[in-house]
C-alpha positions as CSV (number, residue, x, y, z in Angstrom):
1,X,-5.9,15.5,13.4
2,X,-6.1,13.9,16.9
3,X,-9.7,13.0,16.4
4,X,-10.4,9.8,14.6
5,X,-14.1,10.5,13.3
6,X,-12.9,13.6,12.1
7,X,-9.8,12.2,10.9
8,X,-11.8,9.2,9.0
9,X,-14.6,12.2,7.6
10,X,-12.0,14.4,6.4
11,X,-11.0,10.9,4.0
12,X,-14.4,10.0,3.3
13,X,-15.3,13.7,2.3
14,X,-11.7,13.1,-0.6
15,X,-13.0,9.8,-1.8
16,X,-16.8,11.1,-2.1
17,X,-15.6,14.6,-3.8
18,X,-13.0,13.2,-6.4
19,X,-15.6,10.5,-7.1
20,X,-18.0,13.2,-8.5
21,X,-15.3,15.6,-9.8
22,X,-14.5,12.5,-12.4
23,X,-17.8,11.2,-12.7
24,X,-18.7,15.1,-14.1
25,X,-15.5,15.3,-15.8
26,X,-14.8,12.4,-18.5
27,X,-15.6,8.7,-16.4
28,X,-14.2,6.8,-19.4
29,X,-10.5,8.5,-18.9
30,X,-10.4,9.7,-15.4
31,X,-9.9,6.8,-12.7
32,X,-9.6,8.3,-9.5
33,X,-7.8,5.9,-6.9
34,X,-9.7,6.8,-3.5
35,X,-7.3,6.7,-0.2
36,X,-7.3,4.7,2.8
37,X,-7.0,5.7,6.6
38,X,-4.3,4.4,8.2
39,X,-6.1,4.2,11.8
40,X,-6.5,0.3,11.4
41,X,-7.6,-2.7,9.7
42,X,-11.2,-2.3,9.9
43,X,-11.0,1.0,8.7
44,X,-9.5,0.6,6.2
45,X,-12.0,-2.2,5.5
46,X,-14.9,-0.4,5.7
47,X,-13.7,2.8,3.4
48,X,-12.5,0.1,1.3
49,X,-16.1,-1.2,1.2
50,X,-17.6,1.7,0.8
51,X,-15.7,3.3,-2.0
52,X,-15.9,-0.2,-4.1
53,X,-19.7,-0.1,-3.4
54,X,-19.3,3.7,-5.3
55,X,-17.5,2.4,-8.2
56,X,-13.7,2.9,-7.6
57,X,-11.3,1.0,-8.9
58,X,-8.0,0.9,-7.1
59,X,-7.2,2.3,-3.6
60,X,-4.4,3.8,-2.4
61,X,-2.3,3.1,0.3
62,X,0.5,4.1,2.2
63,X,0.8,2.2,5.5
64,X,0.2,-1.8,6.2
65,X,-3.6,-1.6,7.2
66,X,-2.8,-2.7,10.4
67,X,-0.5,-0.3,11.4
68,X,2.2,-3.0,11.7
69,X,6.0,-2.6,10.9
70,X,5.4,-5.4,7.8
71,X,2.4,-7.0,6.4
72,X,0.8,-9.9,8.9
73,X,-1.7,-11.9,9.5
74,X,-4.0,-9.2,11.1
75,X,-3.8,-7.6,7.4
76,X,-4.7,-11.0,5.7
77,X,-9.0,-9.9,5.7
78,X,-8.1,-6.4,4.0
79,X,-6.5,-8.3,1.0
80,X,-9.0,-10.9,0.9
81,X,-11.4,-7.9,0.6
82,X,-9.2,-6.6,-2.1
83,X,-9.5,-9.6,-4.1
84,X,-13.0,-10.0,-3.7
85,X,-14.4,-6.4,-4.3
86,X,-11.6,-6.7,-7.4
87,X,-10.2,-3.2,-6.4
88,X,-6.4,-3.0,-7.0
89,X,-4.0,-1.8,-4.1
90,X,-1.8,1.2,-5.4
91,X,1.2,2.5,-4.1
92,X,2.7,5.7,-5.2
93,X,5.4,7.3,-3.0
94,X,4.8,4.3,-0.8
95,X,7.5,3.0,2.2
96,X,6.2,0.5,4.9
97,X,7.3,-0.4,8.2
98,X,9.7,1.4,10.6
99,X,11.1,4.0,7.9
100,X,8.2,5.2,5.9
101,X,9.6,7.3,3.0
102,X,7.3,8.9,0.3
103,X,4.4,11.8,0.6
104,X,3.4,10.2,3.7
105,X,6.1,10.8,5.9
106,X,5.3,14.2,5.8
107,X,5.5,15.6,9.8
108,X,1.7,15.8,11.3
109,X,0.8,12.4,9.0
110,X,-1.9,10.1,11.0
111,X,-0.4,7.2,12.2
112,X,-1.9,4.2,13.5
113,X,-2.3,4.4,17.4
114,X,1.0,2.9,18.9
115,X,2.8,2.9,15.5
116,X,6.8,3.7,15.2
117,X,7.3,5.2,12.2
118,X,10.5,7.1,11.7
119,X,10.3,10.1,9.7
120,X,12.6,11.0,6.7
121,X,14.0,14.0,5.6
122,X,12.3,15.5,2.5
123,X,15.7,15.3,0.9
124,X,15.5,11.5,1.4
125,X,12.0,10.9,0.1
126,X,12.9,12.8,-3.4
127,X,16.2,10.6,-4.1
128,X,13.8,7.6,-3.3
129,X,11.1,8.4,-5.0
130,X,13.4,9.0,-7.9
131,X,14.6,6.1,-8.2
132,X,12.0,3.7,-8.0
133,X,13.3,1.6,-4.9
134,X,11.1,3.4,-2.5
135,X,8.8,1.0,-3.4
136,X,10.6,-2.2,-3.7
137,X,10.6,-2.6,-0.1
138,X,6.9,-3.2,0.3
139,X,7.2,-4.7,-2.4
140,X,9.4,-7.5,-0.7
141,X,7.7,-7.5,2.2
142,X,4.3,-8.9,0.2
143,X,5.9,-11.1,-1.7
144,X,8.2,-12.9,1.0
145,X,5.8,-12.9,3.4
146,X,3.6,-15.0,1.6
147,X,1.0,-12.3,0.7
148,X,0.3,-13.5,-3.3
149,X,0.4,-17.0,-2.1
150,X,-2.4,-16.6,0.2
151,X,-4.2,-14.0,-2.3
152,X,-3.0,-15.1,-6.0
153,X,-5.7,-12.9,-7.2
154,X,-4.6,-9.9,-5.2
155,X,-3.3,-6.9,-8.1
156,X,-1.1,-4.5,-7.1
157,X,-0.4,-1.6,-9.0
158,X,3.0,0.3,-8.3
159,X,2.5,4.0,-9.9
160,X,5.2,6.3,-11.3
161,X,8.6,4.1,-10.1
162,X,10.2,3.6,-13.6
163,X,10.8,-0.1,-14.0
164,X,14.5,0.1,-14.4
165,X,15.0,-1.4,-11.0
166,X,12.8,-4.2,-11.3
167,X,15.2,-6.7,-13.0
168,X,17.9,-6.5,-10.2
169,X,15.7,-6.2,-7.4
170,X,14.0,-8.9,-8.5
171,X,17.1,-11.2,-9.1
172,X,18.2,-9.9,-5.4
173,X,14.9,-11.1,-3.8
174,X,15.6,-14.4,-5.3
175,X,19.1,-14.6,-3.8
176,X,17.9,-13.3,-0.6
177,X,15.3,-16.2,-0.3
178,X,17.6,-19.0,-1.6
179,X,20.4,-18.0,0.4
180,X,18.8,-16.5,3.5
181,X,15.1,-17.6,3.5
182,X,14.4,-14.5,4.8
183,X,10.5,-15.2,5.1
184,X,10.2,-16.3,8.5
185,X,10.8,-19.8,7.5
186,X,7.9,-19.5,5.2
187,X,8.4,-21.6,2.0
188,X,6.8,-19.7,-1.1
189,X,4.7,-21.4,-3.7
190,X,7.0,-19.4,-6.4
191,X,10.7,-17.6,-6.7
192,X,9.9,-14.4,-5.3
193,X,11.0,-13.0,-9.0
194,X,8.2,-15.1,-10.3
């Protein structure tokens, strides 16, 4: 969808409808997690906004709300939204930056104007998704770009990864930032395992 009002409706219209298709099914045990255009940082703010306002609890994402090849500054008002609306960021299928693997990176996706994302072959995005470590590079990307220090109340919720690669992941973001200090210099309050 070229058009970006009709490309933002056609998200509203989701987040509205599965609002009330839980709401009349069973509130207590459905939690629907409402998704976010990826056409910008203010955007994203203000569906973000809105679907809070509603009475969701987590929003999904798939793309750094500014459109940006890994989370900066010009992202830093969306999680400070986050944190103070207490909505939790999910990922699910989730891959930031330059190679964006997951349901996303499906051909005819919306993409931030300007934005070089490579696509991946569908064979690709199942062994990732698989395995758990399409997520782990967003994942790194928060947390050694300083994103939970500025935000230690931002949650993040990573859905339906497994957690068997958590332990060495975690113990290789630790060596990466001790031996590299891969973080654009940035010192982090924490061990990035921590």
């Amino acid at each position: 969808i070229q058009d970006d009002e009709l490309y933002l409706e056609c998200f509203r219209t989701y987040n509205d409808a599965l609002w009330e298709w839980c709401q009349e099914g069973d509130p207590d045990r459905l939690i629907p997690a409402a998704i976010m255009p990826a056409i910008g940082v203010e955007t994203a703010m203000q569906e973000l906004e809105r679907v809070a306002n509603m009475g969701y609890k987590t929003y999904f994402f798939n793309q750094w709300p500014s459109g940006n090849q890994y989370p900066t500054a010009a992202d830093d008002p969306f999680w400070a939204l986050c944190e103070q609306t207490g909505v939790v960021v999910s990922m699910h299928g989730a891959g930031m930056g330059r190679v964006q693997i997951g349901v996303g990176a499906m051909e005819g996706k919306k993409m931030p104007k300007g934005s070089t994302v490579k696509r991946m072959s569908q064979e690709h995005v199942n062994d990732n998704r698989a395995s758990g470590l399409h997520v782990a590079l967003p994942v790194s990307m928060l947390t050694l770009t300083g994103v939970f220090d500025r935000f230690p109340d931002l949650k993040i919720a990573i859905v339906e990864t497994g957690a068997g690669w958590l332990p060495f992941y975690a113990e290789q973001l630790d060596r990466t930032y001790t031996h590299q200090r891969w973080a654009g210099g940035r010192e982090l309050d924490r061990m990035p395992s921590e």
